[in-house]
C-alpha positions in Angstrom: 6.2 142.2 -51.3 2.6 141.4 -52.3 1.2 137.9 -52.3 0.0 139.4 -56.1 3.9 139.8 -56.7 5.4 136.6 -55.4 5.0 134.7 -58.5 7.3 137.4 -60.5 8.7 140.1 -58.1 9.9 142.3 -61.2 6.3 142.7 -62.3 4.3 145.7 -60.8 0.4 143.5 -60.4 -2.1 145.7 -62.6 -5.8 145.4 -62.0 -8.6 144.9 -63.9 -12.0 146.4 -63.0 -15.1 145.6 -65.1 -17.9 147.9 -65.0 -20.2 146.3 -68.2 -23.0 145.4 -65.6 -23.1 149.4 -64.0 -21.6 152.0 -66.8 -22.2 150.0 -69.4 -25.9 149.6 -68.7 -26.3 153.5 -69.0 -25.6 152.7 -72.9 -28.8 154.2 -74.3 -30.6 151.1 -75.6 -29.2 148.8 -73.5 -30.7 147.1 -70.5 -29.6 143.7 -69.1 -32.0 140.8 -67.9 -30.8 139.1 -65.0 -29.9 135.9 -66.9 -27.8 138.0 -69.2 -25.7 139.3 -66.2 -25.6 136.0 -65.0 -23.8 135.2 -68.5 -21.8 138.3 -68.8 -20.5 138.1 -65.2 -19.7 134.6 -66.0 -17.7 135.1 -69.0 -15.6 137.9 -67.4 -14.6 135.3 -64.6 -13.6 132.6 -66.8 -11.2 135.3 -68.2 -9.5 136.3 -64.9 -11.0 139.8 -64.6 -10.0 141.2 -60.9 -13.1 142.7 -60.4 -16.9 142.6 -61.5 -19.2 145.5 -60.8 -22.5 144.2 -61.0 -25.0 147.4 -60.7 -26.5 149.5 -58.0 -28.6 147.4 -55.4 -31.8 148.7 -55.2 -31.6 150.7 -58.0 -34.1 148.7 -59.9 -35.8 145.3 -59.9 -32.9 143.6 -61.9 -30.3 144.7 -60.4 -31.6 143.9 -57.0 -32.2 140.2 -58.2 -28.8 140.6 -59.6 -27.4 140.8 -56.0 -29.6 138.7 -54.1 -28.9 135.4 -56.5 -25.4 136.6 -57.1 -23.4 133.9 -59.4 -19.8 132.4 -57.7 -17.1 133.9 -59.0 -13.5 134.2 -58.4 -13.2 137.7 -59.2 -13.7 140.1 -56.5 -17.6 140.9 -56.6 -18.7 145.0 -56.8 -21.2 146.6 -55.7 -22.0 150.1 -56.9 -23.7 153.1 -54.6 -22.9 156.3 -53.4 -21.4 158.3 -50.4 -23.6 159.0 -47.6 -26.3 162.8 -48.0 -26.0 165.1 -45.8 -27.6 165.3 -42.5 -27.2 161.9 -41.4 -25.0 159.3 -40.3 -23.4 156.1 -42.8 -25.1 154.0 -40.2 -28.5 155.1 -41.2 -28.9 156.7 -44.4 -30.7 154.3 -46.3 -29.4 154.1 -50.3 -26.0 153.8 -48.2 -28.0 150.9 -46.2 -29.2 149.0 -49.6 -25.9 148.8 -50.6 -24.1 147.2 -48.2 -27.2 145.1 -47.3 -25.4 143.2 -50.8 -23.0 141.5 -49.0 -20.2 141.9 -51.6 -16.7 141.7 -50.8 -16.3 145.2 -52.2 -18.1 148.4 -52.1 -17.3 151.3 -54.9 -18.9 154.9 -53.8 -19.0 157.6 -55.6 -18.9 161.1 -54.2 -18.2 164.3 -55.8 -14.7 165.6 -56.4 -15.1 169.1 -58.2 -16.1 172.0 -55.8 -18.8 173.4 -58.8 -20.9 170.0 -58.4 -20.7 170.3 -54.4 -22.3 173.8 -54.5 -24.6 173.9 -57.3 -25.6 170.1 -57.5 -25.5 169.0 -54.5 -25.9 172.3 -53.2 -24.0 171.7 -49.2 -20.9 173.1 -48.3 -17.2 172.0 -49.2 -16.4 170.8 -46.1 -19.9 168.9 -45.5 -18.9 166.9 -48.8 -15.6 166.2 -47.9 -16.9 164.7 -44.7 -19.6 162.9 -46.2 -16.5 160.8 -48.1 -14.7 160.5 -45.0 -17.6 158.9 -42.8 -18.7 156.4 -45.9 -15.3 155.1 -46.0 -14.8 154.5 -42.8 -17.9 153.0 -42.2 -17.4 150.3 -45.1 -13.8 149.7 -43.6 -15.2 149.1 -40.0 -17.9 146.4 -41.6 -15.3 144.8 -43.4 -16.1 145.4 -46.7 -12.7 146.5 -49.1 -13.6 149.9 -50.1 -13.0 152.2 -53.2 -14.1 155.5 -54.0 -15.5 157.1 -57.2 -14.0 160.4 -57.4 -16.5 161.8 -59.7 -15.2 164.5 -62.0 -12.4 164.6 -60.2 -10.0 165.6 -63.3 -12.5 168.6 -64.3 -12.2 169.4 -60.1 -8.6 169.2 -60.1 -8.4 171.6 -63.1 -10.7 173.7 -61.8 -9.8 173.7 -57.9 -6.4 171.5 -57.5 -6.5 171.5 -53.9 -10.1 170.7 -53.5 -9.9 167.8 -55.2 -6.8 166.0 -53.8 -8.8 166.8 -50.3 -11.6 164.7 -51.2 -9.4 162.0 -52.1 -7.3 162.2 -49.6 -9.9 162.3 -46.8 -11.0 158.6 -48.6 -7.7 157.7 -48.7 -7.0 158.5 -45.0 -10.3 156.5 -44.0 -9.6 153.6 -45.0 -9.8 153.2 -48.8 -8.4 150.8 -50.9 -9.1 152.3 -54.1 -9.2 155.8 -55.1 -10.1 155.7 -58.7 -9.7 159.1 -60.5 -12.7 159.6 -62.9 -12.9 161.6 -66.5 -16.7 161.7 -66.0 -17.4 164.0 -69.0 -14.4 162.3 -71.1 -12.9 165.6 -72.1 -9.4 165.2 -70.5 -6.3 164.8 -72.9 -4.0 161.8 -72.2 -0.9 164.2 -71.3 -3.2 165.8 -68.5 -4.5 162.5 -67.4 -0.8 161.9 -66.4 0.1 165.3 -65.3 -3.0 165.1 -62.9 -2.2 161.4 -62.0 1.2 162.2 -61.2 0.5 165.2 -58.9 -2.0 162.7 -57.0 0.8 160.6 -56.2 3.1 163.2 -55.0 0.4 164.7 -52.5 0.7 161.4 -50.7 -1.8 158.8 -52.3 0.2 155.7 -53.7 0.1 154.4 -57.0 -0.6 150.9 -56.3 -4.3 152.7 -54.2 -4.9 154.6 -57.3 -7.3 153.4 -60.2 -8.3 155.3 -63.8 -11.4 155.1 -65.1 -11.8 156.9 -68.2 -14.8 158.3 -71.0 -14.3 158.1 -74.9 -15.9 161.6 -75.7 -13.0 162.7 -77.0 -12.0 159.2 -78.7 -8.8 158.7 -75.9 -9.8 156.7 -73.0 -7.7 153.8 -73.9 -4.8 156.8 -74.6 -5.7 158.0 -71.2 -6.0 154.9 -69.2 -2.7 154.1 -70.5 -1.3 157.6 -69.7 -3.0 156.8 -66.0 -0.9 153.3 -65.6 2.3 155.1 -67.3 1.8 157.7 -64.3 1.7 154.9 -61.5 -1.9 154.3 -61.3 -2.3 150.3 -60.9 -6.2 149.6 -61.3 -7.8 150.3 -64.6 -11.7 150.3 -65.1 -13.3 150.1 -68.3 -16.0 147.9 -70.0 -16.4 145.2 -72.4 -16.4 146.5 -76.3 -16.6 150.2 -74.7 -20.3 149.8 -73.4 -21.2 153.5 -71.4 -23.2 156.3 -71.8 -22.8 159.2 -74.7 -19.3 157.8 -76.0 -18.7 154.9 -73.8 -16.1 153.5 -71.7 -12.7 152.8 -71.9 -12.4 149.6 -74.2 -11.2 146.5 -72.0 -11.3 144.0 -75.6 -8.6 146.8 -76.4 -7.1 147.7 -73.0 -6.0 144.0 -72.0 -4.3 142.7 -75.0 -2.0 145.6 -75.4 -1.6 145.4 -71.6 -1.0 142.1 -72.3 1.4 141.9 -75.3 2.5 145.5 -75.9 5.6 147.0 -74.2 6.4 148.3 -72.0 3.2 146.9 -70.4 3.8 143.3 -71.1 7.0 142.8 -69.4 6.6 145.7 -66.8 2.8 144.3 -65.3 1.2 141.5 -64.1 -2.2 140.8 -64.8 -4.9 138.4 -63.6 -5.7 137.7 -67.0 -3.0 134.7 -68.4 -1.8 135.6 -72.1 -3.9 132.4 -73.4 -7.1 133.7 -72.2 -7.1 136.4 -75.2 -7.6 132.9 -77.5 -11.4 133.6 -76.2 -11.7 137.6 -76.5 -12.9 138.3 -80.0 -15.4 135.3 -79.0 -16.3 137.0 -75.7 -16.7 140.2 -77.7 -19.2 138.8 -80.1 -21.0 136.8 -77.2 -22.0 140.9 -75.6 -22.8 141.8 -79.3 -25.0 138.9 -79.5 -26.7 139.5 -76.2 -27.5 143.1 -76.8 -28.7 142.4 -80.8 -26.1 144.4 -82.0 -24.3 143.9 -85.1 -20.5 143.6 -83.8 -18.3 146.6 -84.6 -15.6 145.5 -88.2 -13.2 148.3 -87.6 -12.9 147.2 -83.5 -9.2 147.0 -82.5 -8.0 143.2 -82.2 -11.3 141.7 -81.8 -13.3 143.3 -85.1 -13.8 141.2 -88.3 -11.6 144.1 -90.5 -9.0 143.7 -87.5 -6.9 141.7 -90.0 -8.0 142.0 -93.4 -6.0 142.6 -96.3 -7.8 143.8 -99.4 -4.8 145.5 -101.7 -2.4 143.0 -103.9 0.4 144.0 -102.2 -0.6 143.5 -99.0 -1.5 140.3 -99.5 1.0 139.0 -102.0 3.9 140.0 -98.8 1.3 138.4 -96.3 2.0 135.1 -98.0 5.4 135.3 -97.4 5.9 136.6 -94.3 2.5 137.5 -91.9 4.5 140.2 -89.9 4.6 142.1 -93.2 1.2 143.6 -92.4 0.0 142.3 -88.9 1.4 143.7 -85.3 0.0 140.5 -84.2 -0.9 136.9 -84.8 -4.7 137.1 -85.5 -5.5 133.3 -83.6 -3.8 135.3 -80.1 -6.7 136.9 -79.4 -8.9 134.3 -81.3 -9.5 136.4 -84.5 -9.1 135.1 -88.3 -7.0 136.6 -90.6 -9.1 138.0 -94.0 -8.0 138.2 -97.2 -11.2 139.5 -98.8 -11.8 139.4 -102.7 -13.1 142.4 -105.1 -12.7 143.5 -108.6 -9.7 144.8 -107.8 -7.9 141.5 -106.4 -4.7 140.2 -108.2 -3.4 136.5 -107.7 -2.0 137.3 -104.5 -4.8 137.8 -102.8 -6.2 134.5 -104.3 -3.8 132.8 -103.4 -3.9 133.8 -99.8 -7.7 133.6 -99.7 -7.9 130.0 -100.9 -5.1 128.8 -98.7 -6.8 130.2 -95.6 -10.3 127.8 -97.0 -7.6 125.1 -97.0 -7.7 125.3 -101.3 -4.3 124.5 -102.3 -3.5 126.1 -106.0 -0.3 126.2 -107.3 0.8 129.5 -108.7 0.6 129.9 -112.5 -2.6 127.1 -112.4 -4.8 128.9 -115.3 -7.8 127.8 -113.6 -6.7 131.3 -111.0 -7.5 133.5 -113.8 -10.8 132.1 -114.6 -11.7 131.9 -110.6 -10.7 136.3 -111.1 -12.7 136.4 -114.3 -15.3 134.8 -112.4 -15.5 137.0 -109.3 -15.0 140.3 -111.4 -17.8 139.0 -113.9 -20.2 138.8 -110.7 -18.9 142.0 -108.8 -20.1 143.6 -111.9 -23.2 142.3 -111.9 -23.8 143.7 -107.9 -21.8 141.1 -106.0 -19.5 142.4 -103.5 -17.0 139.4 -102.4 -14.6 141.8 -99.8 -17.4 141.3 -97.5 -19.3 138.0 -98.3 -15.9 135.7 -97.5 -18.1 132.4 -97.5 -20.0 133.0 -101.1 -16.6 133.6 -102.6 -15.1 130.6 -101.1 -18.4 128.7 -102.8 -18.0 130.6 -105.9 -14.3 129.7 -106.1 -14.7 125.8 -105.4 -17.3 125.5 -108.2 -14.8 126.7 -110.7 -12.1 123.9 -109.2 -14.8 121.5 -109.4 -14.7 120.8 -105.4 -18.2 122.2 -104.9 -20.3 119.1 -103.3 -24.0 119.9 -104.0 -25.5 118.3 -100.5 -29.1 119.8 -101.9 -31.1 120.4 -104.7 -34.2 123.2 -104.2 -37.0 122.3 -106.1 -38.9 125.2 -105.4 -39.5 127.4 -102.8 -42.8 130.0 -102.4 -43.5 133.1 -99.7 -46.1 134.8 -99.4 -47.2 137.7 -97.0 -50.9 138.3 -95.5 -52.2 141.6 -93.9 -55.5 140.5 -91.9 -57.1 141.0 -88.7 -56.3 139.1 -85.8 -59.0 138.2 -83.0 -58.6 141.9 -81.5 -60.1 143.7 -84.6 -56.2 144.9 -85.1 -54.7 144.7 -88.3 -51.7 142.5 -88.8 -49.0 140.4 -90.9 -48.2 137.2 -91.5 -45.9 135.7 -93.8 -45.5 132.2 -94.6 -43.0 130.2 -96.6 -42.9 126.8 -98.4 -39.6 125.0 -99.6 -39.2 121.8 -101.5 -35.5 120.4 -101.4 -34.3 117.1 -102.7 -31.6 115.2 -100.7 -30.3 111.9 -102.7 -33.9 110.7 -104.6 -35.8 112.1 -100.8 -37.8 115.3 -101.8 -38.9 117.3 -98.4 -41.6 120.1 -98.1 -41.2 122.6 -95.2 -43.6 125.1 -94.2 -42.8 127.9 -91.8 -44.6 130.5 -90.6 -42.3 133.9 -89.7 -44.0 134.4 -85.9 -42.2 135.6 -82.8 -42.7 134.3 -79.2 -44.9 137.7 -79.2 -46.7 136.7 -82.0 -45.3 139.0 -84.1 -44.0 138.7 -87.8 -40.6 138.7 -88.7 -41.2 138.8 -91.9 -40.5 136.9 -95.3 -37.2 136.3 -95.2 -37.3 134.9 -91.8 -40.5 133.1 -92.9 -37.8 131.6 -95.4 -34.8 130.9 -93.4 -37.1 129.0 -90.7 -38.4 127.2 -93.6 -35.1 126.0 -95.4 -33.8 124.8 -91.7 -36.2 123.1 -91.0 -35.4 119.6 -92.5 -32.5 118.8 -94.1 -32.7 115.3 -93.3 -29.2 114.1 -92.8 -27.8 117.5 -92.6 -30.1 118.6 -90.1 -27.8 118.5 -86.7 -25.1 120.3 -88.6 -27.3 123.6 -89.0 -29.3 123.5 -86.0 -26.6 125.5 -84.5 -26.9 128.0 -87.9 -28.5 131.4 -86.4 -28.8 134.7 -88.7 -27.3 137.6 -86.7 -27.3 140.6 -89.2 -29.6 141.1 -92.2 -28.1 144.1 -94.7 -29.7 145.1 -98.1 -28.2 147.4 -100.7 -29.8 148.5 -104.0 -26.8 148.5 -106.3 -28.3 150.6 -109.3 -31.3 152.7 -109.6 -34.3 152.9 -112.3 -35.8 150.0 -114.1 -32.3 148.5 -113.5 -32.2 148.2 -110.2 -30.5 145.2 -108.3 -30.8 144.6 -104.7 -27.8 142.9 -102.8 -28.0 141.1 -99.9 -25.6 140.4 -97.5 -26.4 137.8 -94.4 -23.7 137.2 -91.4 -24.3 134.3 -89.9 -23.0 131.9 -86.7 -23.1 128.9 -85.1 -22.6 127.7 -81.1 -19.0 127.5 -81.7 -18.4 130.8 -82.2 -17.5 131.1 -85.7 -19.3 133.7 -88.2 -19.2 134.3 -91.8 -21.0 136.3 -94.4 -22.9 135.3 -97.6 -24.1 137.6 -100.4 -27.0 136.8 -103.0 -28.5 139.2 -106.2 -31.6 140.0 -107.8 -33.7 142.7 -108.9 -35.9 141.0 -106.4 -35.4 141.5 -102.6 -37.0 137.8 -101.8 -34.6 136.1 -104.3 -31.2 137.6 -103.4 -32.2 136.8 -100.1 -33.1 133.2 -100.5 -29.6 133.1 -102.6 -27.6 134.2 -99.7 -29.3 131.7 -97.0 -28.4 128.7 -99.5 -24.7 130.1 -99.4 -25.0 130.2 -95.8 -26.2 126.7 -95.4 -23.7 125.1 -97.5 -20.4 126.6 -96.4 -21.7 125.4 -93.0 -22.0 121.8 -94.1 -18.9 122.4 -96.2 -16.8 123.4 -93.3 -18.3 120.7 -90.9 -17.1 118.1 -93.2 -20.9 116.8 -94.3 -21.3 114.5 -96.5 -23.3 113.9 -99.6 -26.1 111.5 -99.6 
């Protein structure tokens, strides 16, 4: 028995690899800084991932850094290279050399594993590649380091060339290798041949608990086939944080660990170095990679997305208030989501019910003041207000017909304006400027802000706005220092001379939390200015200010 099984013997221990530093980095658009791998690395430990893959030393200047200020962590630290060329020895081929020259505790190689790549790309015999695995492997094992090889395309090899493939793996395996992980590189394998292949692996002599997956989403089934790899006996699973990875991405660890975690027959069949409670802090560690790459966090994302559990029809919601389990496979708060009740034109009392008692707004049923909180969403919805996705404004919207709407603020007047000129090197630029006047109590305040980068460039009006409006609140002012806009959308909701533009802002604080505001006007400036104010005062709502 393993020291990993002492604690619960009937438990097969399951590993979690995390590759968000190395495979997700090859998502186009995506580079990492060093700080932000600090943070990223960082994060994964606090969650109890077995294993961080932080890049390719030498590979470029980041990475490098990456290695040679490596944070602490408690999860087994990856580096990421390749198996030795041809022609010379592990001891002295040099990418080899700049790998190792890491220090890590473990090594991960990649070599080739499908006879077509040996011959045409790499264009050196069978047997020369199979050696070339051996020899790397046994050289990392004789420096100590705990070794695992990448067995590049090896499910396209096997299909192709069965026998081929299981000798590359099994040459690695015999030398010494901890970990042979079975790659979909192109991400075309089916789930039912991931376990097939998987299986046959097995039986030519490789153990399950020395066998990893690591899987592509080209075909929309690496979590299917990561699962299908772990039903099979494979006992290391590699993926990356919200499915990061080139063309499709990766397998989807912020889906992959809490059905691993809390679906059978993983749950009571695995143990993980993750404990159940950490998933309290994975939609939060989801949205912290969103926020680091600028990228507007994915609704429909399994478990961890805004939509995860939302309930828009009457029915749904009218059995969610009886029993949750009605419509959700889970508790939202397990892995640290909310549960949504959103509002529209097509919402019945059920669903106000629901959505009020989730703002804490007690209203009994049958209260008439319901209907006039329905007859005043439906009168806005038709007017270009869209509530389903602007949770916050409705909550506003419904406390001013109650009469528990606190105004904190009065705005005065507010001005924008935007300048194209010519900046000291003859090149022609903008600049856009805002002025707000609030009153707090009998205080009026004037803010100017100008909407200017740490480039120097503009960001426009309505950041020239939302700086401005921020910037002093007076008493209010260390409740929204936190307040940071993270997506900006704008609809035009009917054409012609008609036409009303609709703005929808999503916006979060240091503590994790996010919500959505919507504003309306024919113009752009306006419905923008209308959805920051929302914004603003939920936030001072929900942090219990109070009015001056």
């Amino acid at each position: 028995m393993s020291a990993d099984q002492a604690t619960n013997p009937s438990k097969d221990r399951l590993y979690i690899y995390d590759t968000t530093l190395r495979d997700g980095q090859q998502t186009q658009g995506v580079q990492f800084s060093f700080t932000e791998k600090t943070q990223i690395a960082e994060a994964l430990d606090g969650l109890g991932i077995d294993y961080i893959e932080g890049g390719w030393p030498g590979a470029n200047p980041t990475d490098s850094e990456f290695f040679e200020r490596a944070p602490k962590t408690r999860a087994t630290f990856t580096a990421f290279g390749m198996t030795k060329r041809a022609g010379r020895s592990a001891e002295n081929d040099d990418v080899l050399s700049g790998v190792m020259n890491a220090g890590t505790q473990a090594v991960c190689l990649v070599g080739k594993s499908h006879d077509f790549h040996v011959t045409t790309a790499l264009g050196i015999e069978l047997s020369e590649n199979v050696e070339n695995i051996r020899s790397s492997m046994a050289y990392m094992v004789r420096e100590g380091r705990e070794a695992l090889y990448d067995a590049e395309h090896f499910f396209d090899g096997y299909k192709a060339n069965p026998s081929y493939a299981l000798e590359c793996v099994t040459a690695a395996y015999e030398a010494g290798a901890r970990w042979i992980v079975l790659c979909d590189t192109n991400g075309g394998t089916l789930p039912h041949e991931v376990h097939q292949i998987t299986k046959a692996v097995i039986a030519a002599g490789i153990p399950g608990d020395h066998l990893g997956i690591h899987t592509h989403d080209d075909t929309g089934n690496a979590v299917a086939c990561s699962l299908a790899a772990i039903d099979a006996g494979a006992r290391q699973v590699q993926g990356t944080l919200n499915g990061l990875g080139e063309r499709c991405g990766n397998a989807n660890l912020t889906t992959l660990i809490p059905l691993l975690l809390l679906k059978e027959p993983y749950a009571s069949g695995y143990e993980l170095g993750i404990a159940k409670d950490k998933l309290a802090g994975l939609t939060r560690l989801s949205r912290q990679l969103d926020d680091i790459l600028n990228r507007v966090p994915d609704k429909s994302a399994p478990f961890v997305g805004a939509s995860a559990f939302a309930h828009k029809a009457g029915l749904h919601a009218s059995a969610i208030l009886k029993d949750p389990t009605t419509y959700e496979h889970i508790p939202p708060e397990t892995v640290g989501n909310t549960r949504v009740v959103p509002m529209s034109n097509q919402a019945g009392q059920s669903n106000l019910r629901a959505r009020l008692a989730d703002a804490g707004i007690e209203v009994a049923s049958g209260d008439p003041r319901l209907a006039d909180i329905l007859t005043r969403v439906k009168e806005l919805e038709e007017k270009g207000y869209a509530y389903d996705s602007a949770q916050a404004s409705f909550e506003l919207v419904a406390r001013d017909v109650l009469g528990q709407l606190p105004q904190f603020f009065e705005v005065k007047r507010y001005k924008v304006t935007v300048e194209r000129r010519k900046n000291k090197r003859n090149k022609m630029v903008s600049l856009s400027e805002a002025i707000v006047v609030v009153k707090i109590g009998k205080d009026k305040k004037l803010s100017v802000s100008e909407s200017v980068d740490a480039r120097g460039t503009d960001r426009g009006p309505v950041n020239a706005l939302a700086k401005a409006l921020g910037k002093d609140l007076g008493p209010y002012q260390s409740i929204i220092d936190d307040l940071r806009l993270v997506d900006f959308k704008v609809r035009i909701t009917q054409g012609g001379t008609e036409a009303q533009t609709r703005v929808i802002i999503d916006s979060e604080d240091s503590a994790g939390h996010r919500w959505s505001t919507v504003g309306v006007s024919p113009n752009i400036v306006d419905a923008s200015f209308e959805a920051l104010l929302d914004a603003i005062n939920w936030k001072l709502l929900r942090d219990g200010a109070q009015v001056v």
